[in-house]
C-alpha positions as CSV (number, residue, x, y, z in Angstrom):
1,X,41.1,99.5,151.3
2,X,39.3,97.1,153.5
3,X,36.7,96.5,155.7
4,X,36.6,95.1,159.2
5,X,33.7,93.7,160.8
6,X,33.1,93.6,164.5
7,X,31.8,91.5,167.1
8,X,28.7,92.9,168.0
9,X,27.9,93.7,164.1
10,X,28.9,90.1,163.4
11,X,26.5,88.7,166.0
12,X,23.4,90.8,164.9
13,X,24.2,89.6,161.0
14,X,23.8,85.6,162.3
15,X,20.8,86.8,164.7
16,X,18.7,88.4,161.6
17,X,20.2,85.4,159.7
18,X,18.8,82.7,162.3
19,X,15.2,84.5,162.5
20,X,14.8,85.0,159.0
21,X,15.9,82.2,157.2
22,X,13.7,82.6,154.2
23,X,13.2,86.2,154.4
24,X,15.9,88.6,152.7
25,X,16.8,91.6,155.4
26,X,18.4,94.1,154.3
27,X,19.4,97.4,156.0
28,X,22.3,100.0,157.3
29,X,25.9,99.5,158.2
30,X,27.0,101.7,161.0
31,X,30.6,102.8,161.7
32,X,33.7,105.0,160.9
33,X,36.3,105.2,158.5
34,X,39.6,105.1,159.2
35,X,42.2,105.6,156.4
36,X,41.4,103.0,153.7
37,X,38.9,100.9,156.2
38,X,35.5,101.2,157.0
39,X,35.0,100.0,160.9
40,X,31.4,97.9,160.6
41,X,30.7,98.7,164.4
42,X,26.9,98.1,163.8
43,X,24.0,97.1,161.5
44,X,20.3,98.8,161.7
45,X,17.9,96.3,159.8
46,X,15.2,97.9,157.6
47,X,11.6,96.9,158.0
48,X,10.9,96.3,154.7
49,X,13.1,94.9,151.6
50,X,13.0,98.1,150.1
51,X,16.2,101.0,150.4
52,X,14.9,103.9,152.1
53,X,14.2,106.9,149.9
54,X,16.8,109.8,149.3
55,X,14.9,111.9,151.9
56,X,14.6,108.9,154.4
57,X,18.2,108.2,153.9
58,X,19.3,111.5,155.1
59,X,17.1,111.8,157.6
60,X,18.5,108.3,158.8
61,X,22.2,109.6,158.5
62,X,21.8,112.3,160.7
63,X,19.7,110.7,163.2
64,X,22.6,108.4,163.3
65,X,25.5,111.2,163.3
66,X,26.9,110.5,160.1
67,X,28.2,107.2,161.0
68,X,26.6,105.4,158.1
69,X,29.0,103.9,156.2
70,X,27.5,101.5,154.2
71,X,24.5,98.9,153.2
72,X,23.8,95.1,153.6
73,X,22.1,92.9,151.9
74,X,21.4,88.9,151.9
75,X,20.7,87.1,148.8
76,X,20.8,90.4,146.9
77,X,18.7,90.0,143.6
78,X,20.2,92.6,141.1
79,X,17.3,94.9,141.7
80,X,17.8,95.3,145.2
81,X,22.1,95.7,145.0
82,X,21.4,97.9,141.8
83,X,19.2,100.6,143.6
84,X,22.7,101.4,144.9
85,X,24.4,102.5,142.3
86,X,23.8,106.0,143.1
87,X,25.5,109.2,143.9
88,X,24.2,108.8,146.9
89,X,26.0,106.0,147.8
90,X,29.5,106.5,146.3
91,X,32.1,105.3,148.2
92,X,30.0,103.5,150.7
93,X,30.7,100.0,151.8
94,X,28.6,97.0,150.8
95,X,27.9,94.1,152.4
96,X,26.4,90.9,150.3
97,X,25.2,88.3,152.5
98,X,24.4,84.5,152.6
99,X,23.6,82.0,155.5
100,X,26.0,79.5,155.8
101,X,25.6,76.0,156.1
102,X,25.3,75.9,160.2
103,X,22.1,77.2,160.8
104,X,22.8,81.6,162.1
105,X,26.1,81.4,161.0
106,X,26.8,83.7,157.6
107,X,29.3,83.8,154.7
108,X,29.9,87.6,153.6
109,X,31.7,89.6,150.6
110,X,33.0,93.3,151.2
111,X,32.6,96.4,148.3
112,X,33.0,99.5,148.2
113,X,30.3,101.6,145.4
114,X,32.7,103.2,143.3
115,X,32.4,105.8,140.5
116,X,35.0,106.0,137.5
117,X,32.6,106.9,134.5
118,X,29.7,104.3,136.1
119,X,28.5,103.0,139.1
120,X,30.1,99.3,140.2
121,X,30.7,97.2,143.2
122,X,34.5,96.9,143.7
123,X,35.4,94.0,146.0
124,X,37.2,94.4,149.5
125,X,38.9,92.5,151.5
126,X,36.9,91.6,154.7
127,X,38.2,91.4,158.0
128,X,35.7,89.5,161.0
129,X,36.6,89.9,164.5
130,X,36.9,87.2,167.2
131,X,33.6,86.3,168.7
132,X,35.1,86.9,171.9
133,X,36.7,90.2,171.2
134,X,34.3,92.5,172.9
135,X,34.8,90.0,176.3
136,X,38.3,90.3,175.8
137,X,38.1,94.5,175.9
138,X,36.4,93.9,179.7
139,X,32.8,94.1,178.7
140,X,30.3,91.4,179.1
């Protein structure tokens, strides 16, 4: 199982990175699955550092279709990645976030929220795309 990050989800991590380089956004990882991979196609920020509450969350997944796949998080304190371990988001994907030394440029480590007796994070192998691949399909 992996995960693969695209382009456009890549982009809008280093842009909330750039503007917020103090600040700790957290928020919603949009996407598919396919076989063992969750497809990162985009991210939906959260306006506050707090996950949204069971009700909200569902209300969120079906505005969206379905397509949320996952959570992200930079700097995650234990409080704030903790809040995950919940039934409600078993075998989503997480995303733990850091800005990188180049300013709007981030480092990034894949999980999955797995449930074998308890909650825990299980690492993934993360997968970035080019920076030009969404040029490269024929779109601006």
């Amino acid at each position: 199982m992996d995960a693969y990050l695209s382009a456009e989800s890549l982009r809008s991590l280093e842009a909330l990175s750039r503007l917020s380089p103090r600040g700790k956004p957290i928020g919603l990882l949009l996407g598919h699955t396919r076989g063992k991979r969750f497809f990162i196609e985009r991210v939906f920020a959260l306006p506050a550092r707090a996950w949204p509450s069971l009700e909200d969350f569902y209300a969120l997944d079906r505005l969206f279709e379905g397509r949320i796949i996952g959570f992200f998080a930079f700097r995650p304190d234990r409080r704030t990645a903790g809040a995950l371990l919940a039934p409600h988001a078993a075998g989503k994907s997480f995303l733990d976030l850091s800005p990188a030394r180049r300013p709007g440029k981030i480092r990034a480590a894949a999980s999955v929220i797995d449930f074998d007796g308890r909650f825990r994070f299980v690492r993934l192998p993360l997968r970035k795309a080019l920076k030009d691949e969404t040029t490269a399909r024929g779109r601006p």
